[in-house]
Each structure stands twice: as structure tokens, then as C-alpha cells.
C-alpha positions in Angstrom: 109.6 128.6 83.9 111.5 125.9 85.5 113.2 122.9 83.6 110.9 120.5 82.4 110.9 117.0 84.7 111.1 113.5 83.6 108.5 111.1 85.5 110.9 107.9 85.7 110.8 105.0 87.6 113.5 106.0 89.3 112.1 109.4 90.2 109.3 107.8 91.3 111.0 104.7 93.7 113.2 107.7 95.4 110.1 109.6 96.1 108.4 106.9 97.7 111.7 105.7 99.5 111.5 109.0 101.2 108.8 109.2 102.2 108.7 105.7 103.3 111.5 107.1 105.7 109.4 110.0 106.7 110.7 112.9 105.0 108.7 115.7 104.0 106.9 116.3 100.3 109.8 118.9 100.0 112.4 116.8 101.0 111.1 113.7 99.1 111.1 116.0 96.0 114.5 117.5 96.9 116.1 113.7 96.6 114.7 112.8 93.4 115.4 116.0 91.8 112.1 117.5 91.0 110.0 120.3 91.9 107.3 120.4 94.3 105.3 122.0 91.7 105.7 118.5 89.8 105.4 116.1 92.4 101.5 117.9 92.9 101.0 117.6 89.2 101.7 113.9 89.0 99.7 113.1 92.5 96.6 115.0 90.4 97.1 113.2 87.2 98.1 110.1 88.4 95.7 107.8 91.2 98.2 105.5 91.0 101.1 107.4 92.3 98.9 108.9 94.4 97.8 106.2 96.2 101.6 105.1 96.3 102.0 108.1 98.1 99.5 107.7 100.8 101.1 103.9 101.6 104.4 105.5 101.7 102.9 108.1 104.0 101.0 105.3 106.4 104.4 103.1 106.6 106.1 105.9 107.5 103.6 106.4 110.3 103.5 103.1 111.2 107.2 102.9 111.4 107.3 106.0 113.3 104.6 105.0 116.3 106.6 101.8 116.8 109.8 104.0 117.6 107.5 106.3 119.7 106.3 103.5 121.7 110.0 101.9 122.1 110.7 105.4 123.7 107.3 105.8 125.9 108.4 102.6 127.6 111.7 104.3 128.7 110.0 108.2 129.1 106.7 108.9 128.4 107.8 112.5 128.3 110.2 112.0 125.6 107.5 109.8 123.6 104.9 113.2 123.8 107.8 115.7 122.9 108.4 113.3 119.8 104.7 113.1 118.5 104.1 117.0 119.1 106.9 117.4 116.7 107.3 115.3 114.2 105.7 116.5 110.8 104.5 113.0 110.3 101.9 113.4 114.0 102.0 117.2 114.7 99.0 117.8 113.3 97.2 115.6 114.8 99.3 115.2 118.6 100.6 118.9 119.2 99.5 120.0 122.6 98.2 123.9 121.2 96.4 122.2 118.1 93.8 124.3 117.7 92.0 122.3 114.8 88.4 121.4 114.6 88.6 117.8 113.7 88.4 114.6 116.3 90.2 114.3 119.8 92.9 111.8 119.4 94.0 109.9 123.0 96.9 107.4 123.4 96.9 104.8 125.5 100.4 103.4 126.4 100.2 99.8 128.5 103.7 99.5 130.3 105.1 96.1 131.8 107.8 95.0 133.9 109.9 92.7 132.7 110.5 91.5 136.5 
């Protein structure tokens, strides 16, 4: 059995911080020093922190498409590579996704600054 975990606030703000940032569940955890095991416990016994979560998760995103589109306007190539790879758009981006749920398209609109 692993050492027993202290939810804290300060546990809790380094959690969100990374994900804020994009980082994984298991690098979130990692930073603040807890178990993945734990963070799941907490999400199920808390809707609080769990909705924290899922706004950390949707900055992150939001965050993330806004550097996305900064690189589409300079290679659209390089803008597909990122969101087929990122953990954060893989899922729902990747090029061999092979899932059931809803197409997904992207429109970029491109101007010259002339």
C-alpha cells in the first residue's frame, strides 16, 4: 500500500496549474506529489475538484488552439502535425483515429497582411 496523501490546497492549485499548462493526469499528479490512484479518488468524491479539473482541461485547450492557429498561419502542415499529437487533441484530430464518435473539420481563414 502506498503512503497515505494529504488533499491540501496546495496539492490541489499545483494540479490544476498543470493541467492548466497542458500536462497530462500523470504529470499533473507527478508535480504535486501524489498518486494517480489519488488524484481518481478525489475527482470521484469530490464534483468540485472535478469540475476544477475539466476548466483546467478546457483552458488548456483553449490556450493550446490559439498556439495551433499562430503556427497554421505560418504552415498549415506544422499546425496538423501539432494537433495529431498533442495529448490534449489526439483523440479527437489524429489522422488513423479510428473512433466511432463525430467528424471534427477545421477551418483555418488566412489573410495577408499586404
Amino acid at each position: 500500500m502506498g503512503l497515505p496523501t494529504v488533499r491540501t490546497t496546495i496539492v490541489h492549485r499545483t494540479i490544476l496549474e498543470s493541467l492548466t499548462k497542458g500536462h497530462t493526469y500523470g504529470l499533473a499528479c507527478a508535480k504535486a506529489g501524489i498518486s494517480r490512484s489519488s488524484f481518481d479518488l478525489w475527482r470521484k468524491e469530490s464534483k468540485e475538484f472535478a469540475a476544477q479539473v475539466e476548466m483546467a482541461k478546457s483552458e488548456a485547450v483553449e490556450s493550446y488552439h490559439d498556439v495551433v492557429h499562430q503556427s497554421a498561419l505560418k504552415n498549415v502542415s506544422d499546425a496538423k502535425y501539432m494537433l495529431e499529437r498533442h495529448p490534449l487533441t489526439k483523440e479527437q484530430f489524429a489522422s488513423n483515429n479510428t473512433s466511432q464518435g463525430p467528424a471534427v473539420a477545421v477551418q483555418i481563414n488566412m489573410t495577408r497582411d499586404d
